[in-house]
C-alpha positions as CSV (number, residue, x, y, z in Angstrom):
1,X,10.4,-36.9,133.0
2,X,10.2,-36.1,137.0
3,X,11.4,-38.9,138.6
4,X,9.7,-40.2,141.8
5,X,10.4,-38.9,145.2
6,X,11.6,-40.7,148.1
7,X,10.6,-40.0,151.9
8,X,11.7,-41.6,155.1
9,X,9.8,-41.1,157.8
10,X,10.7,-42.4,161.5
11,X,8.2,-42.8,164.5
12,X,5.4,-44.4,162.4
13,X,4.5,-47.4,164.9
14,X,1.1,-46.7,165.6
15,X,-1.5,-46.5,162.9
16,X,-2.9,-42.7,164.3
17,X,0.1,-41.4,164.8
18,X,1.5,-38.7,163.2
19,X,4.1,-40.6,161.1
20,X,1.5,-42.6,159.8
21,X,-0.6,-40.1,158.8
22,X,2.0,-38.4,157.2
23,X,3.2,-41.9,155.2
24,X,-0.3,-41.9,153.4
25,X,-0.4,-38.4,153.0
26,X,2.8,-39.0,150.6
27,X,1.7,-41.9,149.1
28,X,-1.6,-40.0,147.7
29,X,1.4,-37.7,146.2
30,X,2.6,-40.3,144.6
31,X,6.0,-40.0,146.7
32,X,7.7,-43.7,147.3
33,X,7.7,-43.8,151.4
34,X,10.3,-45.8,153.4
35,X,8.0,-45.8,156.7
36,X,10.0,-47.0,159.8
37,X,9.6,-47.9,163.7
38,X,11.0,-49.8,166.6
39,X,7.6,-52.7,165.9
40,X,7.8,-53.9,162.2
41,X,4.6,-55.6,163.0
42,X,2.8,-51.8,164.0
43,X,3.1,-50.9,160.4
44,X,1.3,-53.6,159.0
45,X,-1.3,-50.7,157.7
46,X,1.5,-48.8,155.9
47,X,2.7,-51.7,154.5
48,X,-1.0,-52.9,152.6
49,X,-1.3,-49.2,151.6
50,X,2.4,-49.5,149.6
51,X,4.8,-47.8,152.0
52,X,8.4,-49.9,152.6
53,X,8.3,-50.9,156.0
54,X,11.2,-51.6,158.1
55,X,12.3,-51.3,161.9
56,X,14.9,-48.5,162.8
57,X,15.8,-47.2,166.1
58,X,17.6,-44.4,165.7
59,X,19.6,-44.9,168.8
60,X,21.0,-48.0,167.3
61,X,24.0,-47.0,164.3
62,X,23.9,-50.7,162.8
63,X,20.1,-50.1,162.2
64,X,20.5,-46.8,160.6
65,X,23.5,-48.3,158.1
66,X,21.4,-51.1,157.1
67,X,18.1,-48.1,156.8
68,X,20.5,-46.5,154.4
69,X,21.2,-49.6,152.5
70,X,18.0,-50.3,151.8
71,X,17.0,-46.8,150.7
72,X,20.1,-46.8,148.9
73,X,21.6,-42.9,147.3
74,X,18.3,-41.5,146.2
75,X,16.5,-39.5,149.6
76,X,14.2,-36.5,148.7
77,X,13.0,-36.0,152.0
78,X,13.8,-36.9,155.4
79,X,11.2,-36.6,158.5
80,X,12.4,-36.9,162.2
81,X,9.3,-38.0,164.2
82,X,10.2,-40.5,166.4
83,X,10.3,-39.3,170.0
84,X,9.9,-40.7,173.4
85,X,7.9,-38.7,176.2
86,X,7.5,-38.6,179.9
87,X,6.0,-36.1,182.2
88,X,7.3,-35.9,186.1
89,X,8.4,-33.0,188.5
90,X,12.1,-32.0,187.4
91,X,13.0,-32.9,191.2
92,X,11.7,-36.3,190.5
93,X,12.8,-36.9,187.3
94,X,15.2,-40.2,187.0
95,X,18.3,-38.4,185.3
96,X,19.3,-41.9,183.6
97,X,15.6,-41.6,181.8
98,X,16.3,-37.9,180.7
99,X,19.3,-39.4,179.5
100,X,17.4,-41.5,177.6
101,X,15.0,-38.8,176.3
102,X,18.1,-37.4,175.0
103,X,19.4,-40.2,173.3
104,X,15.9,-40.9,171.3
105,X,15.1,-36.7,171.0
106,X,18.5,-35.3,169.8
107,X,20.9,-37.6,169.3
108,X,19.4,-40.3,166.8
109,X,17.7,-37.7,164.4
110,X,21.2,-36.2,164.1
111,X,22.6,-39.3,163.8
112,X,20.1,-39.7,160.7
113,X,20.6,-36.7,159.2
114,X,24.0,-37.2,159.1
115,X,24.4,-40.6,157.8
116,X,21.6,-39.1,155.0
117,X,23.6,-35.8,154.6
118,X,25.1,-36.8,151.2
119,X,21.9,-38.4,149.4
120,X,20.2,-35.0,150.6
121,X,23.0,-32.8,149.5
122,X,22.7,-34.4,145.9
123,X,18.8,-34.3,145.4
124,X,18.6,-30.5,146.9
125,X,16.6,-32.3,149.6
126,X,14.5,-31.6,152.7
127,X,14.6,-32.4,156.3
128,X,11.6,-31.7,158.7
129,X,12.3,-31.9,161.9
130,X,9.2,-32.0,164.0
131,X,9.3,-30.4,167.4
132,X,6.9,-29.3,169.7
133,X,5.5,-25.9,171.6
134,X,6.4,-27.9,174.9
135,X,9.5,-26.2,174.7
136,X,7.6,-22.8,175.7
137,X,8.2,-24.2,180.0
138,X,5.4,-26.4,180.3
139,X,5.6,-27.4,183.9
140,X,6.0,-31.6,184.1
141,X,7.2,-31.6,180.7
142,X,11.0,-30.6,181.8
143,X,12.6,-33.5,180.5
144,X,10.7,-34.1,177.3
145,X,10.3,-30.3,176.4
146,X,14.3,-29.7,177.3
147,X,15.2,-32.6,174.6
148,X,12.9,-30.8,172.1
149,X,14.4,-27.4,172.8
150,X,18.3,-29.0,172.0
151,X,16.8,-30.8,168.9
152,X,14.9,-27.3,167.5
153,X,17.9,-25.3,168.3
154,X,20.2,-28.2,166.2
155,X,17.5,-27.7,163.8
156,X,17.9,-23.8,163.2
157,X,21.7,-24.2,163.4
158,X,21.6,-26.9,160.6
159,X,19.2,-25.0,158.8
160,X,21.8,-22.5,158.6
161,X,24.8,-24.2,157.6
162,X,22.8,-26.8,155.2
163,X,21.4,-23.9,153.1
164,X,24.3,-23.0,151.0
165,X,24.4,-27.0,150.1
166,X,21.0,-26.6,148.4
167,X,19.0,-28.4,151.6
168,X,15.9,-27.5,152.9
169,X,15.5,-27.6,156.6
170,X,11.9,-27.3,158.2
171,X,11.3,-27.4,161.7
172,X,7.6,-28.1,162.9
173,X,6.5,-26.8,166.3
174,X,3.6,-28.8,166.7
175,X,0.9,-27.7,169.1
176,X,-2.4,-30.0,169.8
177,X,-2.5,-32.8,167.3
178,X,-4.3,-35.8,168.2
179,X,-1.5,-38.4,167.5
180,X,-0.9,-41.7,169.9
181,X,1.8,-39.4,172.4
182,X,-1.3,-36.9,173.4
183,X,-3.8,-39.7,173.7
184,X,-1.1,-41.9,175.6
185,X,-0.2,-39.0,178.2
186,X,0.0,-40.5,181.6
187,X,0.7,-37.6,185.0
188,X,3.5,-38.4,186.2
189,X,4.9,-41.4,184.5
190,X,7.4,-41.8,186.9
191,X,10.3,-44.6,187.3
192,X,11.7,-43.1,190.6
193,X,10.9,-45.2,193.7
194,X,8.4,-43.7,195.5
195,X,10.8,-43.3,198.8
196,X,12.9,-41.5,196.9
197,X,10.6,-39.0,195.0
198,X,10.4,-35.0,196.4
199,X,8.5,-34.9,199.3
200,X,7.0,-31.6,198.1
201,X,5.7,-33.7,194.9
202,X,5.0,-37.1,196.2
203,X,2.3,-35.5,198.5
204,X,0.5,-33.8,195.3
205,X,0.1,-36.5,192.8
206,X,-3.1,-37.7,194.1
207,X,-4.3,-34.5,194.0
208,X,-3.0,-33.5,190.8
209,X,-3.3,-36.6,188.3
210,X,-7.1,-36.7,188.5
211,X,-7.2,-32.8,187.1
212,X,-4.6,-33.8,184.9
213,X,-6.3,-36.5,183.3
214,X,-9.5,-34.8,183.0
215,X,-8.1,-31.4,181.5
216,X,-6.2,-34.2,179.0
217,X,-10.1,-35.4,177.8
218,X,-11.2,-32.0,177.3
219,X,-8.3,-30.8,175.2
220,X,-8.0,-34.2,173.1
221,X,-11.6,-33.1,172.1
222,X,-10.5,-30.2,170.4
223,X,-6.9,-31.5,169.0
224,X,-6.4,-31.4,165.3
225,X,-6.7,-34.8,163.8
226,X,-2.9,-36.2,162.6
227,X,-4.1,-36.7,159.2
228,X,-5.0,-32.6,158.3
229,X,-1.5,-31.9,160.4
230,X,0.0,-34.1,158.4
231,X,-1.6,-32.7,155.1
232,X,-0.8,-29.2,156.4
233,X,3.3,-29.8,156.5
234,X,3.4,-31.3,153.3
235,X,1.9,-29.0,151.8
236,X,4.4,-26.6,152.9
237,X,6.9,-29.1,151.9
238,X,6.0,-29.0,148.9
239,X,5.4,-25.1,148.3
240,X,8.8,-24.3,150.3
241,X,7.3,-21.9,152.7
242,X,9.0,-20.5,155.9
243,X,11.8,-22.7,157.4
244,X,9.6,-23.0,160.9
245,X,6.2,-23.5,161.3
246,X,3.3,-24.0,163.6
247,X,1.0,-26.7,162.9
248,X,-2.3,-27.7,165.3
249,X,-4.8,-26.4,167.7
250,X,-3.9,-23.1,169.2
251,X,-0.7,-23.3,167.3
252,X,-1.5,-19.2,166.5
253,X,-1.0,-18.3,170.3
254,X,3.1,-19.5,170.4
255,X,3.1,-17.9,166.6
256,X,2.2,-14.8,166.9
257,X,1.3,-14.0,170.8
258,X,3.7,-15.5,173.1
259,X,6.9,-14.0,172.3
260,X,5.0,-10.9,173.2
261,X,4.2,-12.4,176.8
262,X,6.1,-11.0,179.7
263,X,8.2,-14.0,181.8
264,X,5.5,-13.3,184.6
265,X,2.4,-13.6,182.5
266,X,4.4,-17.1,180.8
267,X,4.2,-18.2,184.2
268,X,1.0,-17.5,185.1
269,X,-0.5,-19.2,182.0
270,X,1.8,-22.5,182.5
271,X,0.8,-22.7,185.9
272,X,-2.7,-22.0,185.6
273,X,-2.6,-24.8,182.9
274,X,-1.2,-27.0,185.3
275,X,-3.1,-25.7,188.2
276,X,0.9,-25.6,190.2
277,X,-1.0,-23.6,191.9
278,X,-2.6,-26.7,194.0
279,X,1.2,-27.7,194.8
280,X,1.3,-24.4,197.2
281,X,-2.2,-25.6,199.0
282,X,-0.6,-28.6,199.4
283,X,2.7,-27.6,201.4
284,X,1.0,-24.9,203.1
C-alpha cells in the first residue's frame, strides 16, 4: 500500500500566489500539504481546502525547528517559494535591503534544506527550488535577480552532490506567471532618501515609472495564470523530468534562444525592455 506523500511549501501568503496554487494543486493529488508563510491568517483559504497551515520565516532558525517538529521525519517534497523583491537602480540600491534580499533569497531556503536534508535523504525525496529568468540582467532587478542567481547556482551545486543520496533537485526558472510578486511590482521601490539617491537616476524616475507601470499592465495581460504554472511543475515532479526547467510566458525564449544571444544583442533587448534608453535623453 503507497503511503501518502508529504509537501512543504513556503511563500504561500496570498491566495494567487504561486505557493498557493501549488498547495491545491497537491491536494487534488491527494499529497498531505504543510502550506507555510510569514501571515498565518493569509492562508485561511489553504486551510478550509485541508492544507496544514503554519507561519515560518525562513530567516528565523527557531521557526524552522518548530516547522520540522510539526512535520515530523516523513517529507516527500520540499518547495522553496518564498522570496522578497525590489526593483531600484544598483547605484541606489540600499545595500542593508540587498542584504536582506539575501537573507530571505539564499540563505533561508538553504537553511531549510538543510534542517530537511535527512527526512529527504530517507524518502528519496525532492526539492524544487523556484527561481526566476531575472537572473538573465534585467536592468532594476540587480538586487533581486543577483539573490536568484546565488540561490540557482546553490541549486545546481546541490543538485549535484544530493544525487548520489537518492534526492531529486529541480530548479524552476520561472518566466511570466501571474502570481501576487508580478501584480505587486512597484518602479523603483526604493528606501534610499531621496538626497541621497544617484543624481543620474533621481532625475529619471518621473520619466520612467509611468512607462514602467504601463508596460507592467500590458504584460500581466498575457502572464500565465499561477494555477497551470503550478500544474505544469508538478507534473514534472511527478514524471522526474529534467533537473531545470522553464515554466511561464515566453519561458521558450531563455530555453532555447538566449544562450545563443550575443552580450551586445542581451543588452539591447534588456534595455529596450526597460527603455534605459530614456536614462541617456535624460543626462544629455
Amino acid at each position: 500500500m503507497e503511503h501518502t506523500k508529504v509537501a512543504l511549501i513556503t511563500g504561500c501568503s496570498d491566495p494567487t500566489s504561486l505557493g498557493a496554487a501549488l498547495a491545491l494543486d497537491l491536494l487534488s493529488r491527494n499529497w498531505k500539504v504543510f502550506a507555510t508563510a510569514i501571515n498565518v491568517d493569509s492562508m485561511s483559504a489553504l486551510d478550509k481546502a485541508g492544507c496544514t497551515v503554519f507561519p515560518l520565516d525562513v530567516t528565523d532558525e527557531s521557526q524552522i525547528q518548530e516547522a520540522a517538529q510539526i512535520i515530523g521525519n516523513k517529507l516527500d517534497l520540499l518547495i522553496n517559494n518564498a522570496a522578497v523583491e525590489g526593483l531600484s537602480p544598483l547605484l541606489d540600491t540600499d545595500l542593508r535591503r540587498l542584504q536582506d534580499m539575501f537573507q530571505v533569497n539564499v540563505f533561508g531556503p538553504l537553511r531549510l534544506i538543510q534542517s530537511f536534508a535527512d527526512a529527504l535523504i530517507d524518502s528519496r525525496g525532492c526539492i524544487v527550488n523556484i527561481g526566476s529568468v531575472g537572473i538573465y540582467g534585467l536592468p532594476f532587478h540587480g538586487a533581486y535577480a543577483s539573490s536568484k542567481a546565488a540561490f540557482q547556482t546553490i541549486s545546481d551545486v546541490l543538485r549535484r552532490e544530493t544525487a548520489p543520496m537518492g534526492i531529486h533537485v529541480i530548479t524552476v526558472e520561472l518566466a511570466m506567471v501571474m502570481t501576487a510578486m508580478l501584480r505587486g511590482e512597484n518602479p523603483f521601490d526604493l528606501q534610499v532618501p531621496e538626497s541621497l539617491r544617484s543624481p543620474h537616476f533621481a532625475r529619471w524616475y518621473s520619466t520612467i515609472a509611468p512607462r514602467y507601470r504601463s508596460d507592467l499592465v500590458e504584460r500581466s495581460k498575457k502572464a500565465m495564470p499561477a494555477s497551470t504554472a503550478a500544474q505544469q511543475i508538478i507534473d514534472h515532479i511527478e514524471k522526474e523530468g529534467n533537473k531545470k526547467i522553464w515554466i511561464g510566458t515566453m519561458a521558450w525564449i531563455f530555453r532555447w534562444l538566449w544562450p545563443f544571444l550575443s552580450t551586445a544583442r542581451q543588452d539591447q533587448i534588456n534595455n529596450d525592455l526597460l527603455h534605459v534608453h530614456l536614462l541617456k535623453t535624460k543626462v544629455d
